[in-house]
N, C-alpha and C positions, 0 to 999 in steps of 0.2 A: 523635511524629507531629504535624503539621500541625494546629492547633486549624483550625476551621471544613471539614474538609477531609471531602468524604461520602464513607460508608464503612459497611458492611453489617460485621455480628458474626459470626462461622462460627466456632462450636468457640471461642471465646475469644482469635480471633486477628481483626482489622480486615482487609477483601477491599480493598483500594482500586485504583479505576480506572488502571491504566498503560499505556503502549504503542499502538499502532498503533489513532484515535480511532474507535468503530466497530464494532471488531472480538474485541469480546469478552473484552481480555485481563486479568487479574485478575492481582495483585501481592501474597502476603501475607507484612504483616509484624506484627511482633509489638505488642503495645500497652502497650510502655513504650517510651522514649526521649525524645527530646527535647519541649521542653512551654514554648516562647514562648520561647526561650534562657534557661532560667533561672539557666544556669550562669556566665553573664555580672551585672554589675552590678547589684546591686540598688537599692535608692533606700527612700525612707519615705515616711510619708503615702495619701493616698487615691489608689486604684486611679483612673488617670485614664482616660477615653474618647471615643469621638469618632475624627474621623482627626488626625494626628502633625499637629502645628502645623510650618513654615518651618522654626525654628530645632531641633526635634527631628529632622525628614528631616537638618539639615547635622548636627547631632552625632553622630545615627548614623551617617551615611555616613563621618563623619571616624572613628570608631570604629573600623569595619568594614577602610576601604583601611588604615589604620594596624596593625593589627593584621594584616591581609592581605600588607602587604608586609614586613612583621618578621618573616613566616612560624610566626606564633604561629595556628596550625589552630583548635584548641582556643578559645581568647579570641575568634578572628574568629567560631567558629561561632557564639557566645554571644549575636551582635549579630542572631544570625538566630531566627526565627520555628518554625524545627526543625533544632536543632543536631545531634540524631543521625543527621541525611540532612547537614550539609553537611559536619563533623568530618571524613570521611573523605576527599572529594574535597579539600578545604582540603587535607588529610595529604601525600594523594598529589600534590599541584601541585609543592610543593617537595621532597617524599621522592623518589619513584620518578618524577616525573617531572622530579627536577633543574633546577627552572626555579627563578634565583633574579634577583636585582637588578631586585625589582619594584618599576615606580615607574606609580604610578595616578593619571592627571589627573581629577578630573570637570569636565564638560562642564554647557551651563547645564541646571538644574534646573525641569522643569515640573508644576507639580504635589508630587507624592511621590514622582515616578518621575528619577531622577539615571544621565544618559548618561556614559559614560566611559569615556577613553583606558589601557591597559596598553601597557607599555613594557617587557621586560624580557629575562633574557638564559638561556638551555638552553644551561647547564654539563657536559659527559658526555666523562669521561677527557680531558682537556685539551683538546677541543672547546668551543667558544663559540659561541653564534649568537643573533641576536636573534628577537624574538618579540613581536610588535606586533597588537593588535586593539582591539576598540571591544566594547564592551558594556552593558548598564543595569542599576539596579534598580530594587526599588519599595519603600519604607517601609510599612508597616504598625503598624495597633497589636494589639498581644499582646493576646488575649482572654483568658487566665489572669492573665498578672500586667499587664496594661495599658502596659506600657512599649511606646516604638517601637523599632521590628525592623525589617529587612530584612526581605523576604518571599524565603523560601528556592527558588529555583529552581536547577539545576544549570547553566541556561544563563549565571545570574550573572557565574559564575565564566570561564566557554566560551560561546560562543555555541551550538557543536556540540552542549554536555554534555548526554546526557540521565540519567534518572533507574539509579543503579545503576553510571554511570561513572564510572572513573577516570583518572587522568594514568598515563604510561610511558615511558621513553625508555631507549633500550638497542639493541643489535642487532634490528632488524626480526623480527616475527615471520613472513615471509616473502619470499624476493626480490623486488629491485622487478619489475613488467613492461610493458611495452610492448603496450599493446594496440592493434590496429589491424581496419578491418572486412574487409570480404568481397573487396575491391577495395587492401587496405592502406595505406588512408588512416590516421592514427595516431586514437585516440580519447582523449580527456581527459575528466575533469569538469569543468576550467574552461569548455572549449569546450559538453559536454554534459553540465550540471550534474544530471541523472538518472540517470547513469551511477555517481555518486559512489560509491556503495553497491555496485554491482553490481561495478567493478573491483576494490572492494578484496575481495569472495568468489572474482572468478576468480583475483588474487593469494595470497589465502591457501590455496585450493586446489592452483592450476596454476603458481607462483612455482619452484618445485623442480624441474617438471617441464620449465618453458621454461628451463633452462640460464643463472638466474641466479643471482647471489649476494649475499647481505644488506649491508643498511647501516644505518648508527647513523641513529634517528632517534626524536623525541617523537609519541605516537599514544596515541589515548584505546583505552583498553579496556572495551569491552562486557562486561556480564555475561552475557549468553545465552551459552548452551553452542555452541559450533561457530561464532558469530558473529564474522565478522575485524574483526582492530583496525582503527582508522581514520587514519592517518598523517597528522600536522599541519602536520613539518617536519622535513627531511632535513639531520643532523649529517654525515654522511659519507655520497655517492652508494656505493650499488654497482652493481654490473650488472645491467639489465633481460635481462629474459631475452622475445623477443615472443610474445605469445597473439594467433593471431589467431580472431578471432570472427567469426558470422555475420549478425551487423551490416551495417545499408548506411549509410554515413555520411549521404544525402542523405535517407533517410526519416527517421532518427534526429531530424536536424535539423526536419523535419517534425514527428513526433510533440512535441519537445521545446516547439518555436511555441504547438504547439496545446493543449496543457496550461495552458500558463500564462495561457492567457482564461478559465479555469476551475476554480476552488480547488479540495481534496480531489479532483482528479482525475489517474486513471491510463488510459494505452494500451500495447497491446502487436499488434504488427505480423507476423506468420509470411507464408513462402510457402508458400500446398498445394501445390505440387510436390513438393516438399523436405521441410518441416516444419520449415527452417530459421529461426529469431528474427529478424525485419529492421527492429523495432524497439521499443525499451521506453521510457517515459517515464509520469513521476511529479512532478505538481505537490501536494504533501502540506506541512503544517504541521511534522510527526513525523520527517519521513523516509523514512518505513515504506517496503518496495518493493510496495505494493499490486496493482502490475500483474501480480506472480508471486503471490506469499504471499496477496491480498488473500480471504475468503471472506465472500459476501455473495449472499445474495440474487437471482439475477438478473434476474429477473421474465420478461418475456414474451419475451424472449430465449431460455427454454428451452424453447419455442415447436417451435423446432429439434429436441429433441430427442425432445419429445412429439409430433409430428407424423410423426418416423420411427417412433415407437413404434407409434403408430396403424394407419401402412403394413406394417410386417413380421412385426404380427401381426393382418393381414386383418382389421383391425374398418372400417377405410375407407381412401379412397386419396382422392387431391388431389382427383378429380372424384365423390367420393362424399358423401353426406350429412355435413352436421355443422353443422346449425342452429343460430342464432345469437337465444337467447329473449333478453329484458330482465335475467334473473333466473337464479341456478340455486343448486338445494340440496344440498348433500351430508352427509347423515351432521348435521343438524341448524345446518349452517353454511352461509348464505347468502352467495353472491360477486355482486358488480356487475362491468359495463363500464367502460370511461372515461366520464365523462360526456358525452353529445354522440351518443354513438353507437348508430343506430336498429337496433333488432333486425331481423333476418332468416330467417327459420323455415325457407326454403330455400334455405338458403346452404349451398355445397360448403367440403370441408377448406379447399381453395385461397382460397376467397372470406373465411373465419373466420381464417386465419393471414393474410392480406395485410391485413384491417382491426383485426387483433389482438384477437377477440372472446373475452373471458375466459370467458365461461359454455358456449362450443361444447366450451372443452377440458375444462372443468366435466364436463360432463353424461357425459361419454366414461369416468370415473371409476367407473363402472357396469358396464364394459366392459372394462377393465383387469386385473390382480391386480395384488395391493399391490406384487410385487417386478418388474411389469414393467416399469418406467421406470427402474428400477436395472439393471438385467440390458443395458435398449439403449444406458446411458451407459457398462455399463463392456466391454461384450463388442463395441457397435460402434464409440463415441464414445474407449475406452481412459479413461474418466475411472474415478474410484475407489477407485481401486488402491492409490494410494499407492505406485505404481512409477514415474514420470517421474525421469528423470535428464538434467534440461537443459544441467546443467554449474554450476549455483547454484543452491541450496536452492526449491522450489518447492509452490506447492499444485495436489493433482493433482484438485479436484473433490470433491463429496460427493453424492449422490446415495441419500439412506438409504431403505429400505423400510419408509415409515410407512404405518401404518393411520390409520382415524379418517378427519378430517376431511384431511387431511394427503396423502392419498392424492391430493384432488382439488386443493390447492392445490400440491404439488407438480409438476403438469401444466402449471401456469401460472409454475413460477419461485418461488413461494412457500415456505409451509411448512417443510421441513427442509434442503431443497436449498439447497446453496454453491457459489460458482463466484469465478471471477479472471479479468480481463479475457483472460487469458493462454489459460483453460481456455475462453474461448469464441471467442476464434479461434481454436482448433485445432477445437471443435466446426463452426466454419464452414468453417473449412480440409475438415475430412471431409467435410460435406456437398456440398463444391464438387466434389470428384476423388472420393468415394466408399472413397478411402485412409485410415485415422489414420497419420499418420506424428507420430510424437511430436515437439514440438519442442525444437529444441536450439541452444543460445547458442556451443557449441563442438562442433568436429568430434567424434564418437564415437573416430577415430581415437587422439587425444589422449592419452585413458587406458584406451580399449579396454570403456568403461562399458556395461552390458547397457543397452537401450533398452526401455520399455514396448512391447507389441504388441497389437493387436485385430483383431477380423474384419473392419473396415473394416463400408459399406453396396453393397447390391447396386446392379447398373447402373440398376434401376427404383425403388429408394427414391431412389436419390442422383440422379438424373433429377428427381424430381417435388419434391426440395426443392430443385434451384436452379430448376425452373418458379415454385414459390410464393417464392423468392427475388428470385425476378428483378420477379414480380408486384409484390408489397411494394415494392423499390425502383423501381419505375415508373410503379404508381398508385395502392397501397397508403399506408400510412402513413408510408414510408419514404421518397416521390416528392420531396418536398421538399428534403430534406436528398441525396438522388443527384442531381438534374437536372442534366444538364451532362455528369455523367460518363460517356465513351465506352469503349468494350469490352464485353466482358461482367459484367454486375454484377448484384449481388442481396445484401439488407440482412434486418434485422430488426431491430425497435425494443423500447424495453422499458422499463417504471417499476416497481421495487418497493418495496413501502409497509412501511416503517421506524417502531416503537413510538416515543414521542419525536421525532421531524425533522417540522417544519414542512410539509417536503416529501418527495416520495420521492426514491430514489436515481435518477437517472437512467442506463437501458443502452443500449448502440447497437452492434450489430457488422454487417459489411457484407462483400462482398469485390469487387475489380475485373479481372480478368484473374490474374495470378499472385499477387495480394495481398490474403491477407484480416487484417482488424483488428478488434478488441470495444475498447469503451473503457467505463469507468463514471465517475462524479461522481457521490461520496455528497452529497445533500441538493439534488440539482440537477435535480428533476422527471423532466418526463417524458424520453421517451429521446431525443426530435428537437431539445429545449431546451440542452442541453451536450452528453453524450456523442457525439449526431448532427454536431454541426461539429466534434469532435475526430476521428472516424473518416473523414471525409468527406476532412480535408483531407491526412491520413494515405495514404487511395488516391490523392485526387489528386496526389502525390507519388510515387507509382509505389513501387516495388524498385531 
């Protein structure tokens, strides 16, 4: 394992951070393996240190592509910083994934970091094909034995690579397909580079079932269980077989704009009519598809869901009390407002959710049981459940029945509650039509997949949430980031406050006549600061 690399002890085995940045996920592996490439040259004399001098970055790097393109796995790991993560991807470049006749230029060298051209050619049953990319790395010095190393990343090797993958080439592990949207316009990841990931689960899924037929090609393979390979380059076309999806190409393109003013950020687009998907998009460092999968926080966003709760169990209704103090306590835990924002002691539900007053939904926690905000996300909202079936792997919500303090921050988004941009347009989607209609990226048709179902909200709850809807985006908090936009609309804003991050996560969902949208940016404040102009420009782009 990686010397310098933080890492918590559980049971005798190192937990280290992996995967989607954020979100929790823990990676364990064992605590022997590699230890500054010791397995490579050694040298005499005193442990040197400091960072690698000029002429050390060139030797190593000459070490490394030499041994990389002689397809000596083993020797090149050596030249790395943790040999027992690169040994194996090294393995598989030239084993299974039959890529040989490598020829590695580097590019000029800045620092310790050495940019460079691969050249080379995917060999597979008398097939040939080339296979050309750019990559870098970075020198480091070994803190165990002080030599310079390569600093081990999977990307080294791939740009794509991430931690746990390997190279493949062979018969596809599913037909190609043709995807196209709602309108059968064709969809790409060149064209809609957020899509990447998302194609190749409806392929690996729905490839069989769209009437195609495989073809030879190299594609890294994931280790997650049920996660589709990712295809790098096609030996032999087969037949696509078309999926079409319920995609709009023009919002797609939309959402796809809008991301990318905003790092770590995800959208995802539904129509409440329907509950059909009209668009996903993910500007991420990882890849992760955060706009499905993503669970975080939502903050005042679940606003929405805590305000129906309030209504359907007669503690108050939009025009009823819900005073808005400086301050409020629960259970020995004190929450604030946003800063700025002057209390109100006779402020109505309406007036506390459209200026996002966290202590009105505070104090309400008095008023509640523990399992009644769980019971209105999963019996009105369909969250929960762990029964969405959109047509690609998804997170359907979490909404757990804490006690404690938990009770009262979870009214505000806080606490225990998880959400995806995904789970809270469909929460606004229901609030807009009073429907859950679960959403879905392919027709049910397809493969005939059971669909989640809930009791939807009555005609007077789902009434009074797009009144304070509507409020919110008109002179509320959300006035800002709406103005402009004609039809009917109504928004909610949202910050939640993240252990570590600088800043909060920034949430924003909204909707406009047939289209509603949540978006998040972790580490991107408040919810009018990012998420707010990624959803805004999402409606304004219609369906």
């Amino acid at each position: 394992m990686r010397k310098g690399v933080k890492a918590t002890v559980i049971g005798g085995v190192f937990a280290v951070m992996v995967g989607g940045a954020g979100y929790g996920a823990f990676n364990l592996v064992s605590a022997v393996g590699g230890s500054d490439g010791v397995a490579g040259a050694g040298g005499s004399g005193a442990k040197k240190t400091g960072p690698p001098s000029s002429g050390e970055v060139k030797e190593t790097t000459k070490k490394f592509f030499a041994a990389w393109e002689g397809g000596e796995a083993v020797s090149a790991a050596s030249y790395t910083n943790n040999d027992a993560a690169a040994d194996p991807v090294l393995e598989s470049y030239g084993g299974a994934g039959h890529i040989t006749k490598v020829k590695i230029t580097p590019g000029t060298t800045t620092g310790a970091t050495v940019p460079f051209t691969v050249k080379a050619t995917v060999s597979y049953k008398g097939i040939d094909k080339p296979l050309t990319y750019k990559s870098r790395l970075t020198v480091v010095r070994g803190e165990t034995t002080g030599r310079a190393l390569v600093d081990w990343q999977p990307s080294v090797v791939y740009p794509e690579l991430k931690t746990g993958d390997t190279f493949v080439t062979g018969e596809s592990e599913s037909p190609a397909i043709e995807a196209v949207d709602r309108n059968g316009a064709v969809l790409t990841k060149e064209k809609y580079p957020s899509l990447g990931p998302i194609l190749d689960e409806l392929r690996s899924k729905y490839g069989d079932k769209a009437g195609g037929t495989p073809g030879i090609e190299l594609a890294i393979k994931h280790p997650v269980a049920d996660s589709a390979d990712t295809a790098l380059l096609t030996l032999e076309k087969g037949k696509a077989g078309k999926v079409r999806t319920t995609l709009s190409a023009s919002a797609q393109a939309a959402a796809e704009q809008a991301v990318m003013k905003y790092t770590e950020s995800s959208v995802v687009a539904v129509q409440p009519s329907t509950g059909q998907i009209l668009a996903v998009a993910n500007n991420r460092n990882d890849g992760f598809n955060a706009a499905f999968l993503g669970q975080l926080a939502p903050g005042s966003t679940m606003k929405i869901i805590s305000a129906a709760t309030l209504i359907d169990n007669d503690i108050t209704s939009m025009t009823g009390a819900a005073p808005c103090p400086p301050t409020a306590t629960w259970q020995s835990q004190t929450f604030h407002n946003l800063e700025g924002l002057s209390p109100d002691e006779g402020a109505t539900l309406a007036d506390s959710f459209a200026r996002s007053c966290n202590t009105a939904f505070v104090k309400f926690a008095d008023s509640v049981k523990v399992d009644s905000l769980t019971k209105e996300a999963e019996d009105r909202f369909g969250l929960g459940r762990d029964n969405w079936k959109t047509g690609i792997p998804s997170f359907d919500g979490s909404v757990p029945a804490s006690g404690g303090p938990d009770t009262a921050a979870n009214m505000i988004g806080q606490g225990q509650v998880q959400m995806s941009p995904l789970n809270m347009a469909s929460v606004t989607a229901t609030a807009k039509t009073g429907t859950f209609r679960q959403p879905v990226l392919v027709a049910q048709s397809l493969d005939d997949r059971q669909l989640a179902t809930a009791r939807g909200l009555s005609a007077s709850t789902s009434a009074q949430l797009r009144a304070m809807m509507n409020r919110t985006a008109t002179t509320g908090t959300a006035a800002g980031i709406m103005s402009g936009l004609r039809g009917s609309i109504g928004a909610k804003t949202g910050s939640a406050e993240v252990d570590g991050q600088s800043k909060s996560n920034s949430w924003f969902t909204g909707y406009r006549d047939d289209v509603a949208a949540a978006a998040m940016t972790q580490d991107g404040g408040h919810g009018i600061d990012a998420a707010g102009p990624i959803v805004r420009a999402v409606l304004a782009a219609g369906g």
